[in-house]
Residue frames as a rotation matrix with the C-alpha (Angstrom) as fourth column:
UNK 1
-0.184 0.957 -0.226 118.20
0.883 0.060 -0.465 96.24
-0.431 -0.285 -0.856 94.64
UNK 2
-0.001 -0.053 -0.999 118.84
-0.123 -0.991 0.052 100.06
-0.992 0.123 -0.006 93.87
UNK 3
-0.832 -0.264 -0.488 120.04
-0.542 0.196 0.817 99.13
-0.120 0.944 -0.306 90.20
UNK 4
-0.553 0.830 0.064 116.20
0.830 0.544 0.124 96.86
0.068 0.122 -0.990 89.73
UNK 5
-0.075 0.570 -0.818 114.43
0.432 -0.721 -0.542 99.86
-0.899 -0.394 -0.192 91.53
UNK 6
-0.169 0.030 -0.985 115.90
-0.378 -0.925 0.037 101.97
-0.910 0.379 0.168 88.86
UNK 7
-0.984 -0.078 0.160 115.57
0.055 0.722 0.690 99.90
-0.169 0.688 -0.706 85.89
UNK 8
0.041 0.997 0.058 111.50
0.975 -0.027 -0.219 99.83
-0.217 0.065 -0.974 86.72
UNK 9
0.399 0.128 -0.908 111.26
-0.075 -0.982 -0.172 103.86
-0.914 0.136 -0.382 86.50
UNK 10
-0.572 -0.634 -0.520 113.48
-0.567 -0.152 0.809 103.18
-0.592 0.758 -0.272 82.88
UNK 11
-0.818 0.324 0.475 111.22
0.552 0.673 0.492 100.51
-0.160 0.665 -0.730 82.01
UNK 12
-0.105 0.861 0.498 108.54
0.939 0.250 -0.235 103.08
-0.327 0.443 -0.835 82.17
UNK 13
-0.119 -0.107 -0.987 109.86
-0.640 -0.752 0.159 105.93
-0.759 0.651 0.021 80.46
UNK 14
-0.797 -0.554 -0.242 110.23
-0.457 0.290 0.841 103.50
-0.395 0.781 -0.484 78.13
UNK 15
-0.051 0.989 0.137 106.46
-0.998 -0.048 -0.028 102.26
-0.021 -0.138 0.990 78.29
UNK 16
-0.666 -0.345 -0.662 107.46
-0.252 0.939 -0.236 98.58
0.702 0.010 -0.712 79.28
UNK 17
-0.248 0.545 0.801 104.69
-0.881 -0.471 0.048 98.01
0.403 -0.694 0.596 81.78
UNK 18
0.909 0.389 -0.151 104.81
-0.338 0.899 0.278 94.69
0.244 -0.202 0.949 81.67
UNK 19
0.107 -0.976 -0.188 108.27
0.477 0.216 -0.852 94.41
0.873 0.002 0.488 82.19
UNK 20
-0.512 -0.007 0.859 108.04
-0.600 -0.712 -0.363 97.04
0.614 -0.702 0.361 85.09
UNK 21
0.743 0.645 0.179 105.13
-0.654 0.641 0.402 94.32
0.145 -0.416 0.898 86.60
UNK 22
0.914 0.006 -0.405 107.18
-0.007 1.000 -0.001 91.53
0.405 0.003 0.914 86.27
UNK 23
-0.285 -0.950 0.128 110.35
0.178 -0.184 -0.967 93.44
0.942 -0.253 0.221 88.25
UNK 24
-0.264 0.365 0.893 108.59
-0.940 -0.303 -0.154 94.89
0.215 -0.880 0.423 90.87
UNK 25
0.887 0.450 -0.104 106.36
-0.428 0.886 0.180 90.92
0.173 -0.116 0.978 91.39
UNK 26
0.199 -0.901 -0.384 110.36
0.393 0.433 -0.811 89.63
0.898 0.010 0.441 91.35
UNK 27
-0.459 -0.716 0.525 111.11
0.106 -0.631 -0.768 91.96
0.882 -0.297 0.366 94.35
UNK 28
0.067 0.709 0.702 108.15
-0.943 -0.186 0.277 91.45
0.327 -0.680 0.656 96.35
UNK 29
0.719 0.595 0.359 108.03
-0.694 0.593 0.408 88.15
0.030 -0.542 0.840 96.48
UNK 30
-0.126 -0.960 -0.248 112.07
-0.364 0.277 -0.889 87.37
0.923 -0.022 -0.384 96.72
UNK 31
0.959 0.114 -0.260 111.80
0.191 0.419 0.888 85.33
0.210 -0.901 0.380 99.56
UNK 32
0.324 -0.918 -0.228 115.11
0.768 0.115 0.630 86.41
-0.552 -0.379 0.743 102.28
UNK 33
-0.057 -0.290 0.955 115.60
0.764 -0.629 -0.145 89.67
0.643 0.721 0.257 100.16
UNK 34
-0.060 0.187 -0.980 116.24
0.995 -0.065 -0.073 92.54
-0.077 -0.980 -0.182 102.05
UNK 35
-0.226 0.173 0.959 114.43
0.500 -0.824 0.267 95.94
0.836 0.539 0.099 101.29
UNK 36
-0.783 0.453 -0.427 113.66
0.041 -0.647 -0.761 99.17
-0.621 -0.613 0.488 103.66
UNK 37
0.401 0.913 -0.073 110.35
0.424 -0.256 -0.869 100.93
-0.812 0.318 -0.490 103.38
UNK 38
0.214 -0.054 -0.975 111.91
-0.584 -0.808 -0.083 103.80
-0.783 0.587 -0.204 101.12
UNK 39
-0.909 -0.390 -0.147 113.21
-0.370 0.595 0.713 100.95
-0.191 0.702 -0.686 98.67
UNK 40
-0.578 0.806 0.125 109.79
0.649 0.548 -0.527 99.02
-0.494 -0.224 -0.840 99.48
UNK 41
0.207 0.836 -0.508 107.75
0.346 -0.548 -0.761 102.32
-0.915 -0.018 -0.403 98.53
UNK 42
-0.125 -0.259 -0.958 109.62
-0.787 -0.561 0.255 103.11
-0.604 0.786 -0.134 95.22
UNK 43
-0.958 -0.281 0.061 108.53
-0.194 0.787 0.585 99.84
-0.213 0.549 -0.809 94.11
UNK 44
-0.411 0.886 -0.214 105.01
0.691 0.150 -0.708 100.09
-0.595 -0.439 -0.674 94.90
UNK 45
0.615 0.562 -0.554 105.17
-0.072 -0.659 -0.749 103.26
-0.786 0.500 -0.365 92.45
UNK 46
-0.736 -0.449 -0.506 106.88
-0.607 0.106 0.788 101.80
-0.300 0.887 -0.351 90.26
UNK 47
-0.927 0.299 0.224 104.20
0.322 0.944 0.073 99.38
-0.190 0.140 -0.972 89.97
UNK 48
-0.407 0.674 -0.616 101.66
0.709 -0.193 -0.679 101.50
-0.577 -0.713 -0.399 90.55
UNK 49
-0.165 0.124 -0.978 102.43
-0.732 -0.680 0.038 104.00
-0.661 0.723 0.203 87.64
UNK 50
-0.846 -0.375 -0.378 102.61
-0.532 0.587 0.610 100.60
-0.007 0.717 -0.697 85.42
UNK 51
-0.774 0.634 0.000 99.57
0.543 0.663 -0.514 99.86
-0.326 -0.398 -0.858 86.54
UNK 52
-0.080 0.802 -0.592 97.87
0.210 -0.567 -0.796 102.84
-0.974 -0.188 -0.124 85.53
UNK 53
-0.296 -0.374 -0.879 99.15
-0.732 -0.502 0.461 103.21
-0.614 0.779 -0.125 82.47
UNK 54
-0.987 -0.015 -0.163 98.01
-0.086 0.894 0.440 99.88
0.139 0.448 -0.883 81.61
UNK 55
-0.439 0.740 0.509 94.53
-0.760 -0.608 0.230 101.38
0.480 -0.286 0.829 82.99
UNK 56
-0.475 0.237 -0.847 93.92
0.582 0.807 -0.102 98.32
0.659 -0.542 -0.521 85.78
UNK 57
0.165 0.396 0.903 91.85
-0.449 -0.785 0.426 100.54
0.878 -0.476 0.048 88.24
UNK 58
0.925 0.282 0.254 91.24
-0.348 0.360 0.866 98.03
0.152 -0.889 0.431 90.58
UNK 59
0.399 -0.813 -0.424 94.90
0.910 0.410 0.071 96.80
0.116 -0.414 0.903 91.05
UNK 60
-0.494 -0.674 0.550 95.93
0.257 -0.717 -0.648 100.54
0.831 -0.179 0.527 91.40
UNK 61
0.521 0.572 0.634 93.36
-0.498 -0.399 0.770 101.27
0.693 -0.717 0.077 94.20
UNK 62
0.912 -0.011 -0.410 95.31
0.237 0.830 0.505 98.39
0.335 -0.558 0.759 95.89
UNK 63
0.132 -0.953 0.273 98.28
0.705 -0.103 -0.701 99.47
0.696 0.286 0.658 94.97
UNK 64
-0.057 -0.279 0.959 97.93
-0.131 -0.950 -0.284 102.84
0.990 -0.141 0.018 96.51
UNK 65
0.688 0.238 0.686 96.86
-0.682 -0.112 0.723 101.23
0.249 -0.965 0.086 100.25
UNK 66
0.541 -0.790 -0.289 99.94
0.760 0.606 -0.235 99.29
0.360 -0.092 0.928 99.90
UNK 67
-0.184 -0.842 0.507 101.68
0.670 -0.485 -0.562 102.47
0.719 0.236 0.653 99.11
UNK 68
0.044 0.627 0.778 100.04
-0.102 -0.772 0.628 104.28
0.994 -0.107 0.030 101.60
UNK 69
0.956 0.209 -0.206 100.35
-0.046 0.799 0.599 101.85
0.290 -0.564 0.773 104.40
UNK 70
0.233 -0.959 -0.160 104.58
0.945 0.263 -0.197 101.98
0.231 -0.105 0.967 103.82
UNK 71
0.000 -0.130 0.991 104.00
0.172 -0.977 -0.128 105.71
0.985 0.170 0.023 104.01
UNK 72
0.689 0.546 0.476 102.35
-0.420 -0.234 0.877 105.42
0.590 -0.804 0.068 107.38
UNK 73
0.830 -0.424 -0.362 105.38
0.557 0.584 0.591 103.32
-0.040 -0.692 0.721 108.72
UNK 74
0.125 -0.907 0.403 108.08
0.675 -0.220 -0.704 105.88
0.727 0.360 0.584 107.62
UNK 75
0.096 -0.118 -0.988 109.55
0.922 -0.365 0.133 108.19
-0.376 -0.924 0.074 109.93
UNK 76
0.854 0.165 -0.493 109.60
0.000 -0.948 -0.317 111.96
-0.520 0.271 -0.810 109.39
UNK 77
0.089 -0.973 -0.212 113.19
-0.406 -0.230 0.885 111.68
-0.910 0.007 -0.415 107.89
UNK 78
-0.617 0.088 0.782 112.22
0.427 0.872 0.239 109.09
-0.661 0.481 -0.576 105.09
UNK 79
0.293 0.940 0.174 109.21
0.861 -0.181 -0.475 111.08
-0.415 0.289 -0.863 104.35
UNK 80
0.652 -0.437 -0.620 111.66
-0.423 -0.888 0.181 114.41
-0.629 0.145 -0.764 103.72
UNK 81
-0.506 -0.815 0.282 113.97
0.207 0.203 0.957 112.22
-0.838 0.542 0.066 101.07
UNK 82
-0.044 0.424 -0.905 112.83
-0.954 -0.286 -0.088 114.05
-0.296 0.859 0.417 97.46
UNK 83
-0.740 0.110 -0.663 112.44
-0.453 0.647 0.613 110.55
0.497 0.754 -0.429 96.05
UNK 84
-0.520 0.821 -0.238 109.84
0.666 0.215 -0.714 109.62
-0.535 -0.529 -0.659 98.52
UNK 85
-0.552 0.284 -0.784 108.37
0.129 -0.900 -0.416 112.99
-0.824 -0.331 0.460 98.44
UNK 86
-0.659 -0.003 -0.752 108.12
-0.740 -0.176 0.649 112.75
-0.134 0.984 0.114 94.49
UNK 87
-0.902 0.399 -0.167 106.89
0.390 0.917 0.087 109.08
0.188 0.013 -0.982 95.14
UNK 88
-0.274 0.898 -0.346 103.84
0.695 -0.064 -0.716 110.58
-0.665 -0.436 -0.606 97.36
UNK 89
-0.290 0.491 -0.822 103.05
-0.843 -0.537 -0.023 113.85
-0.453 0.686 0.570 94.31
UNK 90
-0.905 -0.257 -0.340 102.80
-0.418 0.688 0.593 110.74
0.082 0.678 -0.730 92.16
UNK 91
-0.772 0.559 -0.304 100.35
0.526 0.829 0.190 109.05
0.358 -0.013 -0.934 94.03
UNK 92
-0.207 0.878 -0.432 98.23
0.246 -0.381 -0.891 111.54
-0.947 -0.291 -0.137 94.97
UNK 93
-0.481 0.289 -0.828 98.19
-0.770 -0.591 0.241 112.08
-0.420 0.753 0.507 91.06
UNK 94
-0.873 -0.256 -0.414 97.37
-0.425 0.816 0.391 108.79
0.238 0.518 -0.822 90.39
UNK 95
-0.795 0.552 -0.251 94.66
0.535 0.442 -0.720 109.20
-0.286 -0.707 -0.647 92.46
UNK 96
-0.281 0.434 -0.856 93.34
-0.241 -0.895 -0.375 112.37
-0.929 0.101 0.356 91.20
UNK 97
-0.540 0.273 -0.796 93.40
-0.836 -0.287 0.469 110.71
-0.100 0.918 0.383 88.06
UNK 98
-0.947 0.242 -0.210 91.52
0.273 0.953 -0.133 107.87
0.168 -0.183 -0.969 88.89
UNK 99
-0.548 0.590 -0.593 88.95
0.258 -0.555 -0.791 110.27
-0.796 -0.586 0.152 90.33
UNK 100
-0.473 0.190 -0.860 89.00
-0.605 -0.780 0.161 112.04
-0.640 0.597 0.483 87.49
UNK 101
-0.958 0.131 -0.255 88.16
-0.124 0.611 0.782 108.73
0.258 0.781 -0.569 85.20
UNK 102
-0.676 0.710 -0.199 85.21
0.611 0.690 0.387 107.65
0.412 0.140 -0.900 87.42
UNK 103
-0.105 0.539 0.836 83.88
0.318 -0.778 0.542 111.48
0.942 0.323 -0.090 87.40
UNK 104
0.727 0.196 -0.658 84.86
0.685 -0.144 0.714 112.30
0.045 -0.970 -0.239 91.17
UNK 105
0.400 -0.451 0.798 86.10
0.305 -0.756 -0.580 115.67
0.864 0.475 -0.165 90.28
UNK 106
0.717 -0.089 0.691 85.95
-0.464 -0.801 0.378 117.63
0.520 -0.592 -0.616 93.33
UNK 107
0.743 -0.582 0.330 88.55
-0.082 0.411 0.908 114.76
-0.664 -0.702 0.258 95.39
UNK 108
0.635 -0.483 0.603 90.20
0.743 0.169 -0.648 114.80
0.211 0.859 0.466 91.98
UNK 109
0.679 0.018 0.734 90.79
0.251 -0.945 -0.209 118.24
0.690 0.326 -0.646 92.36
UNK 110
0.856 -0.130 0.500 91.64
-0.516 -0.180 0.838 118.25
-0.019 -0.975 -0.221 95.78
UNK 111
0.746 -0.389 0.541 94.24
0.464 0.886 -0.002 115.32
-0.478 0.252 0.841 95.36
UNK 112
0.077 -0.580 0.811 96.12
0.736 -0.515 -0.439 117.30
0.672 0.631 0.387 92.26
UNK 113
0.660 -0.178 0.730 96.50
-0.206 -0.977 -0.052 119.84
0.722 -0.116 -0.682 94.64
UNK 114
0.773 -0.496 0.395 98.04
-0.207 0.392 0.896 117.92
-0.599 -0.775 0.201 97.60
UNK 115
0.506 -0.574 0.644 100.64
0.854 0.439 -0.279 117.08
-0.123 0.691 0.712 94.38
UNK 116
0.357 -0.599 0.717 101.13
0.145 -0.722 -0.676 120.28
0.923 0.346 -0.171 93.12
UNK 117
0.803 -0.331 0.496 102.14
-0.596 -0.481 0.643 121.50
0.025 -0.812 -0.583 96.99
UNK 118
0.704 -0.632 0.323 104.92
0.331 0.695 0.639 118.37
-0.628 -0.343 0.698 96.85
UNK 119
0.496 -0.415 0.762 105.91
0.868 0.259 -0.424 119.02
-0.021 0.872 0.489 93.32
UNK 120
0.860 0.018 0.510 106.18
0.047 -0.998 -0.044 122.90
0.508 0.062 -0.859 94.33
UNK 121
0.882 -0.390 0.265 108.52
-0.417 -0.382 0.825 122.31
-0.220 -0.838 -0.499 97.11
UNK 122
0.040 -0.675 0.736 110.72
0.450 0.670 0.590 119.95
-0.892 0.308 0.331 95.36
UNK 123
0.016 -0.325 -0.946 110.85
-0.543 -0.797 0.264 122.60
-0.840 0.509 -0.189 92.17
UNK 124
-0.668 -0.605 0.432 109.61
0.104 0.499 0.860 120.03
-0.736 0.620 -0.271 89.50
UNK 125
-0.447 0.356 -0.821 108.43
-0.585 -0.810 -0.033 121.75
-0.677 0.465 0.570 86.78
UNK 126
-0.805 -0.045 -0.592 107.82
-0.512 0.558 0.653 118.86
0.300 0.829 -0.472 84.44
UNK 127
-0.743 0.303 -0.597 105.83
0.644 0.565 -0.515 117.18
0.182 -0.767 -0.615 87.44
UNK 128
-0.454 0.683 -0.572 103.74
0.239 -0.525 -0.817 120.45
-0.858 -0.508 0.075 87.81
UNK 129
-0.525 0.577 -0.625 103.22
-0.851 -0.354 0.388 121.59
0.002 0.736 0.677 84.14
UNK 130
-0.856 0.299 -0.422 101.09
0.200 0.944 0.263 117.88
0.477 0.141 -0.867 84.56
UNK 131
-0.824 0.195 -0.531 99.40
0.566 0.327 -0.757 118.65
0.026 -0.925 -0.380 87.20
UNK 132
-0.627 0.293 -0.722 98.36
-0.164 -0.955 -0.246 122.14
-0.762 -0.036 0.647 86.03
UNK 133
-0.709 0.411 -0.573 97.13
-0.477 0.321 0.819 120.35
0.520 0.853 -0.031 82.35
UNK 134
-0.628 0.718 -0.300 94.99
0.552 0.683 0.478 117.59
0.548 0.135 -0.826 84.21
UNK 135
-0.429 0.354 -0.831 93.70
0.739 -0.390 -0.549 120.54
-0.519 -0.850 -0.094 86.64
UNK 136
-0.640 0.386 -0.664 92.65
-0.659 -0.720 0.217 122.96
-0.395 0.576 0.715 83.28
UNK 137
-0.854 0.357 -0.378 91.20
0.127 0.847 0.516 119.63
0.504 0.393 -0.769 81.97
UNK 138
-0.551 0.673 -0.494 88.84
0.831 0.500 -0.245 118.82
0.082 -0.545 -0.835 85.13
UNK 139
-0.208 0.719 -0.663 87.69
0.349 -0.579 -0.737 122.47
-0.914 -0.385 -0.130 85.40
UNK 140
-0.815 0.422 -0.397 87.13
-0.456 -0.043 0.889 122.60
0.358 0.906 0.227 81.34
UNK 141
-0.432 0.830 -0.354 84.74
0.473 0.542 0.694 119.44
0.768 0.132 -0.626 81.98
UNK 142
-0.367 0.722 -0.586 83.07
0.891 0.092 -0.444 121.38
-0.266 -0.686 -0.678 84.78
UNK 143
0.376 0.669 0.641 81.91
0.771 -0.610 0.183 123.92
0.514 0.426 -0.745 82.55
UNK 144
0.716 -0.333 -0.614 84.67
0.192 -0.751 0.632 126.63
-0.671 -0.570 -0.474 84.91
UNK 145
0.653 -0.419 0.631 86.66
0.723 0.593 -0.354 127.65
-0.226 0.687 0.691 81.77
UNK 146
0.584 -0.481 0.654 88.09
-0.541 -0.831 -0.128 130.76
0.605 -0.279 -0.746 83.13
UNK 147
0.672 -0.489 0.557 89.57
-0.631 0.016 0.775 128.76
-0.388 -0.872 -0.298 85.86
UNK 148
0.735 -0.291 0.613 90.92
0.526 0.815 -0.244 126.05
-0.428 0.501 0.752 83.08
UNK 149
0.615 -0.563 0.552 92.56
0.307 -0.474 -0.825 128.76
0.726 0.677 -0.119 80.92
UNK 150
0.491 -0.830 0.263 94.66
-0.835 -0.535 -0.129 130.16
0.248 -0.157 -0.956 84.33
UNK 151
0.277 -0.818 0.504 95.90
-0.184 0.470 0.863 126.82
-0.943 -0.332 -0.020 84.83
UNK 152
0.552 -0.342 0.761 96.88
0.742 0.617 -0.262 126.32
-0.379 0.709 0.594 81.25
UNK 153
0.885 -0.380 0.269 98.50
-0.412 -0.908 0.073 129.76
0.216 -0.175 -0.960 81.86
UNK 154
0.673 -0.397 0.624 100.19
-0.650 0.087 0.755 128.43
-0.354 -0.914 -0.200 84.39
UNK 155
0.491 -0.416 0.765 101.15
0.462 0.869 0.176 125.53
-0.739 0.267 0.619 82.30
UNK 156
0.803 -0.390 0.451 102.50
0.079 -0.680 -0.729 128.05
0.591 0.620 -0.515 79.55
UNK 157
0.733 -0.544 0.409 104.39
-0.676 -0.651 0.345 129.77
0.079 -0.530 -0.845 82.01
UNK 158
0.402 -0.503 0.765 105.98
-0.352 0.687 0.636 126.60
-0.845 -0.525 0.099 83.23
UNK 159
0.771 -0.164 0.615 106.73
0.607 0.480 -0.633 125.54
-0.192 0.861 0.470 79.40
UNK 160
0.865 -0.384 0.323 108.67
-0.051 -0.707 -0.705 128.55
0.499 0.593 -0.631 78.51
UNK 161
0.637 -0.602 0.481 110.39
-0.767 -0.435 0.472 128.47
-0.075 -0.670 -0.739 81.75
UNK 162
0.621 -0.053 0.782 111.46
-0.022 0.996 0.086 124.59
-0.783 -0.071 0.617 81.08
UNK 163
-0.576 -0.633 -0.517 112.70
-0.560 -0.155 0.814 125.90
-0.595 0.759 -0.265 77.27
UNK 164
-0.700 -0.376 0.607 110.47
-0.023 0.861 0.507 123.33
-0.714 0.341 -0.611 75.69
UNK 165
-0.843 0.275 -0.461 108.79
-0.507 -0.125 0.853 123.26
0.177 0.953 0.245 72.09
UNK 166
-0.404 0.672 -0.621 106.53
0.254 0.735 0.629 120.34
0.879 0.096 -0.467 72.78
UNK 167
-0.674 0.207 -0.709 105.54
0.730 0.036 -0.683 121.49
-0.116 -0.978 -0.175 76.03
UNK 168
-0.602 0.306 -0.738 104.58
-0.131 -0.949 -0.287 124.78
-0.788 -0.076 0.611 74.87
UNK 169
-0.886 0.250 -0.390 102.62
-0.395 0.033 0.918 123.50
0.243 0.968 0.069 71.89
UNK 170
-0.475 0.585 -0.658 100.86
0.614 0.755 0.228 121.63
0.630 -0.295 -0.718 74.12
UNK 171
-0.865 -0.252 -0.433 100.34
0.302 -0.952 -0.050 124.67
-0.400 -0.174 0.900 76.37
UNK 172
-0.838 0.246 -0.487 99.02
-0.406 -0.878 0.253 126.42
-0.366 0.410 0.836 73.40
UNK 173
-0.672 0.665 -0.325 96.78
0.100 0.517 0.850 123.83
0.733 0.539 -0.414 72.06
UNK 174
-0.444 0.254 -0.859 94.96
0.880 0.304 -0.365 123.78
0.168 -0.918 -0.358 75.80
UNK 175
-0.669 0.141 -0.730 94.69
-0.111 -0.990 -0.090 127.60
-0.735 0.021 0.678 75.86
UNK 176
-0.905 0.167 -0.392 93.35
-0.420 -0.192 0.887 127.75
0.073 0.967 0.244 71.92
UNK 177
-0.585 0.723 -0.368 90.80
0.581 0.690 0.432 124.78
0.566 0.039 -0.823 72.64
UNK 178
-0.304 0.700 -0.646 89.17
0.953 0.221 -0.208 126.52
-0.003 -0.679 -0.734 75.55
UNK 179
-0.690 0.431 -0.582 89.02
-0.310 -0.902 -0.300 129.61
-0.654 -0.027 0.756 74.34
UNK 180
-0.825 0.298 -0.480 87.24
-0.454 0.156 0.877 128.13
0.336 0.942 0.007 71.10
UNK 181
-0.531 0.756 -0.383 84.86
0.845 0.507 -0.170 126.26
0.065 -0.414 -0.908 73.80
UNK 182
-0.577 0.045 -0.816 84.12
0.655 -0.572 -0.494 129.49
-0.488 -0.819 0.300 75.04
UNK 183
0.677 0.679 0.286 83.36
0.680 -0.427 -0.596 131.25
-0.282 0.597 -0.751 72.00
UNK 184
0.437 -0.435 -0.787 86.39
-0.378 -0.883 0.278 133.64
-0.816 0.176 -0.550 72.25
UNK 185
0.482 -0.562 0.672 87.64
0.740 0.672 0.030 132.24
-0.468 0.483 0.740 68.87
UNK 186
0.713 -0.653 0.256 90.15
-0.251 -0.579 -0.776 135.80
0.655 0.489 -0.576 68.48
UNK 187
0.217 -0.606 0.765 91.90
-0.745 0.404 0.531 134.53
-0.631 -0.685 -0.364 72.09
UNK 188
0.562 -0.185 0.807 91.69
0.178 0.979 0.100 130.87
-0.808 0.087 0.583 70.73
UNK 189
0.825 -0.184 0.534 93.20
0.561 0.157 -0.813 131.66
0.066 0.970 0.233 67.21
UNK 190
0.638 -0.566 0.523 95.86
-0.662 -0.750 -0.004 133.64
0.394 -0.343 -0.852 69.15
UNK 191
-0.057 -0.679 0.732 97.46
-0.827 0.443 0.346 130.46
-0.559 -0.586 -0.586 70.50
UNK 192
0.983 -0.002 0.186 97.03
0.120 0.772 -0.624 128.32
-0.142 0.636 0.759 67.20
């Protein structure tokens, strides 16, 4: 089961989403198969990211009160394993970005934050410099572009600290753009 589980999370680094669908749909509906919740809930986001990514809205909304639902049956001990924990940042991004698609910033907002607090405590950087990009995003599009530029700080910060080129390019490109919204185009041409 563990060795499927992982396989879906490989199939979507790899951007197999249909493959990832058609493991997870094998595992649910194995008749006489025996999964816990925590096995039960890493399928549900495994499905769930494969779902978004494939931009199904209305099977991820489902998804998440599945995933939500196995949350509510775990015990405090389950809920404290860092693969859960990661599981739930996940979905509350998945939500936030859902929000974010059908222009329901402010729960967007809210959401990405209930993430970053998971992603903080569990010390993934890779997981927050996300979090911090779609959070400089949502306050760009509300016209708050001081508050955009300190999370794409933030995301900076987190790039350097990570070591990575492609982060930090990205990073800079975020930073550069909104100053250049702004007008500050000596800030913005500083981070070309």
């Amino acid at each position: 089961m563990d060795n499927q589980i992982l396989n879906c999370f490989i199939s979507i680094k790899a951007r197999e989403f249909d493959k990832v669908l058609s493991i997870t749909d094998k595992i649910l509906n194995e008749n006489g198969i025996q999964i816990n919740l925590t096995q039960k809930f890493s399928v549900r986001i495994a499905r769930t990211s494969a779902l978004m990514a494939l931009k199904k809205y209305d099977q991820v909304n489902e998804e998440i009160k599945l995933s939500e639902e196995i949350i509510n049956q775990m015990d405090n001990v389950n809920k404290e394993n860092s693969l859960v924990k990661d599981g739930i940042g996940r979905l509350f991004s998945i939500k936030a970005g859902i929000q974010s698609a059908q222009g329901d910033l402010e729960n967007a907002i809210v959401n990405y934050h209930h993430s970053i607090a998971i992603y903080e405590t569990l010390n993934n950087k890779k997981s927050l410099f996300y979090q911090f990009e779609a959070l400089g995003w949502v306050k760009r599009a509300q016209g708050k572009l001081d508050e955009a530029l300190n999370y794409f700080h933030r995301m900076l910060d987190l790039a350097e600290e990570i070591h990575s080129e492609l982060y930090i390019a990205r990073a800079k490109h975020a930073i550069a753009f909104t100053n250049f919204y702004k007008g500050d185009l000596d800030q913005a041409t500083e981070y070309v």
